[in-house]
N, C-alpha and C positions, 0 to 999 in steps of 0.2 A: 504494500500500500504506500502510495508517493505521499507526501506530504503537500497539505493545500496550497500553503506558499511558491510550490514549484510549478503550476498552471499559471501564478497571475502574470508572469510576464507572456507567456503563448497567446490568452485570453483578452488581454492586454492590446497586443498588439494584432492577432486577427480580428477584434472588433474594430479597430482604429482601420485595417487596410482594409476588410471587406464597406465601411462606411465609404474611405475614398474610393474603391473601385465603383460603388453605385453611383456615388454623385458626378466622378467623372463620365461613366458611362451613361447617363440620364438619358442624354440624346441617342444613344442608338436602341437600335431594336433591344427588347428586355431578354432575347435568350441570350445575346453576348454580355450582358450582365450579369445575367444569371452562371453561365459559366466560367467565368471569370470569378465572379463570385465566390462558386464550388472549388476550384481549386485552390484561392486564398484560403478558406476551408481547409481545406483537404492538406494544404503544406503547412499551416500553425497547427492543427490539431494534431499534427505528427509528435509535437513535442509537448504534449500536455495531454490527460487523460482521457477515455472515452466521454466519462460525464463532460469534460471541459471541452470535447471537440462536438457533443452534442449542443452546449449554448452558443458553444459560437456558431455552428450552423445554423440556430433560430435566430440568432442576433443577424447574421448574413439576409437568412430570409427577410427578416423585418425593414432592411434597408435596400434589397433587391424589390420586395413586394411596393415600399412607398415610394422608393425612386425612379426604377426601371419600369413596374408594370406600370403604375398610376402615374406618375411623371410627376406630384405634384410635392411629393415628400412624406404625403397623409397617407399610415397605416390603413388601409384599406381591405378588406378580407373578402374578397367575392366569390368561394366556394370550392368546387373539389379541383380548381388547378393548382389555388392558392394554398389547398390541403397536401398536392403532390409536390408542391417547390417544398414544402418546409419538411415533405419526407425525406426529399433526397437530400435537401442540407442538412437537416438533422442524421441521417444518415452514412453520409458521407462523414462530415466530424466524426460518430462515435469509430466507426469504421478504422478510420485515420489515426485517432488515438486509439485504439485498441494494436494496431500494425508498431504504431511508433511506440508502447510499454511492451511487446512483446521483442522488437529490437532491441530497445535499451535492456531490458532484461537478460537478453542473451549476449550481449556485448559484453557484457559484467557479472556473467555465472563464470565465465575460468577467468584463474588469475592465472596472468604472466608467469614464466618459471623467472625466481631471482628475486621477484619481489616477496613480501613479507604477507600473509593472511594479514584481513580486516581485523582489528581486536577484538571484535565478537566474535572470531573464529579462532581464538585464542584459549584452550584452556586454562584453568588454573589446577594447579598438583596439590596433591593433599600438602604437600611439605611446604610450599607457599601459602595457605591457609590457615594451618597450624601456628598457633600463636605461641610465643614462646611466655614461660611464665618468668616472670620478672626475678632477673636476679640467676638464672638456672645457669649453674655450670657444668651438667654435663650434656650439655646442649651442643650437637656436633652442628659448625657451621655450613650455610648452604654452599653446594659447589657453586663456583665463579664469585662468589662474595667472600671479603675481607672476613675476618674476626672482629667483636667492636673491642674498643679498645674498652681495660675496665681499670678503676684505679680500688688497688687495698689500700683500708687505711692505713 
């Protein structure tokens, strides 16, 4: 499970480019909008979650449907084509982030030979656990560590 903070910049920034794709596109035909659209979609949602690749393709929709179809900017809803634009971009996003957590996931299931495990992949040894009780001398030191020093009075 990704953490939420790692979608706001994807989310971020596909709402910001699918906004200027529509209003640049205003003037032409609404399925070059619309596909254009889809693909802004479809490339941020790569790197942000299903759920975060499904709002951005309803945020896509919302500004393809008042810019491109309606021309006038006013959310407008006129029935089952305006149901099929917000499937496919809802679609498309979850789609897209589902492809790009199963990338990223697999990019970062083997580690390098050389590098070191994650320290969640780190045990810890009874003997590192094991607390020593104050004072114990016949406490044999860990391998690779010092003795501490101890002063008699």
């Amino acid at each position: 499970m990704e953490r939420l903070e790692s979608v706001a910049w994807p989310l971020a920034g596909g709402v910001l480019c699918a906004f200027v794709v529509a209003v640049l596109l205003k003037d032409a035909s609404w399925p070059v909008g619309f596909v254009f659209a889809g693909v802004s979609v479809a490339g941020w949602s790569l790197a942000a979650t299903p759920a975060a690749g499904a709002a951005l393709g309803l945020a896509a929709w919302a500004f393809v449907t008042g810019f491109d179809v309606v021309g006038s900017g006013d959310l407008v809803v006129s029935g089952p084509s305006d149901a099929a634009r917000a499937a496919v971009l809802l679609g498309v996003g979850a789609l897209a982030g589902a492809v790009g957590m199963a990338v990223r996931g697999s990019a970062f299931s083997e580690i390098e030979p050389g590098w070191p495990p994650p320290p969640e992949e780190c045990a810890v040894s009874a003997q590192d656990a094991a607390p020593v009780v104050g004072g114990a001398t016949d406490a044999e030191p860990r391998p690779g560590t010092a003795p501490h020093a101890t002063s008699t009075p």
